[in-house]
Backbone as CSV, one residue per row, in Angstrom:
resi,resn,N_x,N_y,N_z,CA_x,CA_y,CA_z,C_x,C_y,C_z
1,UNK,0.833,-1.176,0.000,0.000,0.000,0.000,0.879,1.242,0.000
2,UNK,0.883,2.284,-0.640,1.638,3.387,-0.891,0.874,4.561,0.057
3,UNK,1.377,5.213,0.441,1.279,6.279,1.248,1.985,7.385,0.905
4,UNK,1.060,8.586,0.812,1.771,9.692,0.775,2.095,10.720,1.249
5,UNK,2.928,10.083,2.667,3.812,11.313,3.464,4.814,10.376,4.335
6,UNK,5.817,10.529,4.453,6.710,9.627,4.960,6.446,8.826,5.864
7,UNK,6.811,7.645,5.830,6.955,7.179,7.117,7.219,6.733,8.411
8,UNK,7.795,8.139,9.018,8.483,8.783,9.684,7.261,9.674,10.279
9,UNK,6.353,10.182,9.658,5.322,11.130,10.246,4.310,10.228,11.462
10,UNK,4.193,11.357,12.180,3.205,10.422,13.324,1.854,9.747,12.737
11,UNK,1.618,8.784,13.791,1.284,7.852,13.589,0.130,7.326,15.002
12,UNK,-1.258,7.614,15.021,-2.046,6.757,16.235,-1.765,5.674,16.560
13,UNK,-2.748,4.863,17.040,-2.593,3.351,17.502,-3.266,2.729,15.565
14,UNK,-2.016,1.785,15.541,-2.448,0.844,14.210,-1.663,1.328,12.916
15,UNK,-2.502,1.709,12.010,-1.861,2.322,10.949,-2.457,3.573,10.051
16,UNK,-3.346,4.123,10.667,-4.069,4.828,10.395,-3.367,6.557,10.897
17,UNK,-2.841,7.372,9.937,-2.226,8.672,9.925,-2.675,9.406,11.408
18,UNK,-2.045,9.972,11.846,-3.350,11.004,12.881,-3.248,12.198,12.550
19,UNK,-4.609,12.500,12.892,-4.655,13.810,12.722,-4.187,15.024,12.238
20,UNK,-3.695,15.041,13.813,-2.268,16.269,14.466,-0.975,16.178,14.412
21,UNK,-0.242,16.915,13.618,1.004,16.878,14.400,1.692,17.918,14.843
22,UNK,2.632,17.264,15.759,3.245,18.442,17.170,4.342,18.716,16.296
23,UNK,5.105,19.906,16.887,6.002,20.345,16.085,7.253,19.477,15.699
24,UNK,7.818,18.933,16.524,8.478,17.609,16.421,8.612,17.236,15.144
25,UNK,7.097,16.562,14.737,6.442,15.862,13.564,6.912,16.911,12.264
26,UNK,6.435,17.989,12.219,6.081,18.714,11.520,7.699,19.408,10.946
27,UNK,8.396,19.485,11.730,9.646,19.793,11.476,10.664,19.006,10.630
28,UNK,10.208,17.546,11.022,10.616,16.339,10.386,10.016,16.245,8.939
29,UNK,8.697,16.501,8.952,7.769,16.447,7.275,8.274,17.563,6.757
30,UNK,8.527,18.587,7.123,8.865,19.830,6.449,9.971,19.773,5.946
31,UNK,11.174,19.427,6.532,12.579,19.915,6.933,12.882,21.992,6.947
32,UNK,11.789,22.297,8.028,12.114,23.314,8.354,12.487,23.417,9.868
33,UNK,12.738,24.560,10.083,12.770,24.578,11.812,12.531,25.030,12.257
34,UNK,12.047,25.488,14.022,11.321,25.231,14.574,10.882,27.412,14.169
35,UNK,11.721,27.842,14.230,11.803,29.553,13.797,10.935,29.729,12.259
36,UNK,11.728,28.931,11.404,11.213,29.190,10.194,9.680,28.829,10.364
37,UNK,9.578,28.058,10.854,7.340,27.709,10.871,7.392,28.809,11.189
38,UNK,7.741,29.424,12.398,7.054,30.233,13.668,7.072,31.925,12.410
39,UNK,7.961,31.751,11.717,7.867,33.466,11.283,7.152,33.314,10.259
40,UNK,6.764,31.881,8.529,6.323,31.547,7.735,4.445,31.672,8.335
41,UNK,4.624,31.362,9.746,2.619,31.336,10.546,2.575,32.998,10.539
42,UNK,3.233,33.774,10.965,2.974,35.033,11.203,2.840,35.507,9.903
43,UNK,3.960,35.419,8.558,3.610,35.909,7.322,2.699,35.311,6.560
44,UNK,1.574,34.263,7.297,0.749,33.380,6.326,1.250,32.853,5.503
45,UNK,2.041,32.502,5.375,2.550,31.551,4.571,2.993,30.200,4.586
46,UNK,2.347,29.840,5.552,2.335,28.755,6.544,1.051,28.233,7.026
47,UNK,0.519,27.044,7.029,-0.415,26.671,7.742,-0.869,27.271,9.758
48,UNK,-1.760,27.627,9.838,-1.608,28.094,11.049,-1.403,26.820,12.410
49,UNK,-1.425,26.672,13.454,-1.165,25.605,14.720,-2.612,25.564,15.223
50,UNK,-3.139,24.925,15.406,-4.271,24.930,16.707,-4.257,24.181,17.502
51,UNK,-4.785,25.109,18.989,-4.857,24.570,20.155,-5.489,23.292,20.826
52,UNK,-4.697,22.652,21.441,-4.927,21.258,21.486,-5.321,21.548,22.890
53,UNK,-5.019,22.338,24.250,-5.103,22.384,25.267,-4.174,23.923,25.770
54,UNK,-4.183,24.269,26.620,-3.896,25.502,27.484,-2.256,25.479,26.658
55,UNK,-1.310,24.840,27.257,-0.146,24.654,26.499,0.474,23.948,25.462
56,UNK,-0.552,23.302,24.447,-0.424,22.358,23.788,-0.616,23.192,22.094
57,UNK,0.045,23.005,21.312,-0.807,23.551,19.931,0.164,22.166,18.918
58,UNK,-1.023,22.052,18.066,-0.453,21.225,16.791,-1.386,22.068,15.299
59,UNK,-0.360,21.111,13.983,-1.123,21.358,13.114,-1.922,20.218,12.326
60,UNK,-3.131,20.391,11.176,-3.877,19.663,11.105,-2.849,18.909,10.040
61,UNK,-2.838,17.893,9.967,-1.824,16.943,8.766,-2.597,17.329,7.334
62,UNK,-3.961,17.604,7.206,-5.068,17.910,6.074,-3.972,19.494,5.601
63,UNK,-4.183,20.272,6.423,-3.529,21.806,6.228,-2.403,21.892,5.575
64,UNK,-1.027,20.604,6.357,0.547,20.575,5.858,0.454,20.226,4.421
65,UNK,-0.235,18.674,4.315,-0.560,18.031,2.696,-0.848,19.284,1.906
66,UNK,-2.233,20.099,2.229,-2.327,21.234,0.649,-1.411,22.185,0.890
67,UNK,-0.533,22.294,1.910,0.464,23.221,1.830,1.407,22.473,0.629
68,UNK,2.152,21.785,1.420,2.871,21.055,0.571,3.016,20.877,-0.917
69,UNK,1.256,20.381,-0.942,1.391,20.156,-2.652,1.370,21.568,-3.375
70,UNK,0.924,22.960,-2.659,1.221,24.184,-3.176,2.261,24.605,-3.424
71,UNK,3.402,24.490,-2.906,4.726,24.699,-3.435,4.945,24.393,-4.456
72,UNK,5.791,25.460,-5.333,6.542,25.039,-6.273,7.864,23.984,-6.553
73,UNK,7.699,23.097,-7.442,8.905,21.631,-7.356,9.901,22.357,-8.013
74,UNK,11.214,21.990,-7.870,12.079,22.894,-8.232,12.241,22.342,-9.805
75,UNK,13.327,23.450,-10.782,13.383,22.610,-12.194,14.590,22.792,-12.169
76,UNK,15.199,21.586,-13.265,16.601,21.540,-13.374,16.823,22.142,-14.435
C-alpha cells in the first residue's frame, strides 16, 4: 500500500495517519525549523497551529498536505 507522506510522520494506535502533528512531527515532514514555521505562521505563509489544550498547539496533517502540494517543485 503506498502512502503519501513519509513514514516517519506520526502515527495513532495501528496504521491509520493522525490527525495532528506536534512540532516535532512537523519539522521532520517539512525539513524546516522550529523559527522558520514560527515566522512563515505570522507571514501566512504557513499553515496556522491549533490549540490542542492551554499549552499544547499542533497542526492539522489535512492543512501541511495542501500546503505542501502548493509549493513550487524545483526545475533543473
Amino acid at each position: 500500500m503506498e502512502r503519501s507522506l513519509p513514514s516517519h510522520a506520526s502515527k495513532d494506535a495501528g496504521d491509520a495517519p493522525s490527525l495532528f502533528l506536534r512540532l516535532p512531527a512537523v519539522m521532520r515532514l517539512t525539513g524546516l525549523g522550529r523559527s522558520t514555521i514560527y515566522r512563515m505562521v505570522s507571514e501566512k505563509r504557513f499553515p496556522c497551529p491549533v490549540r490542542l489544550a492551554r499549552r499544547a498547539v499542533a497542526w492539522r496533517r489535512a492543512d501541511l498536505v495542501q500546503w505542501s502540494e502548493s509549493r513550487p517543485t524545483a526545475t533543473q
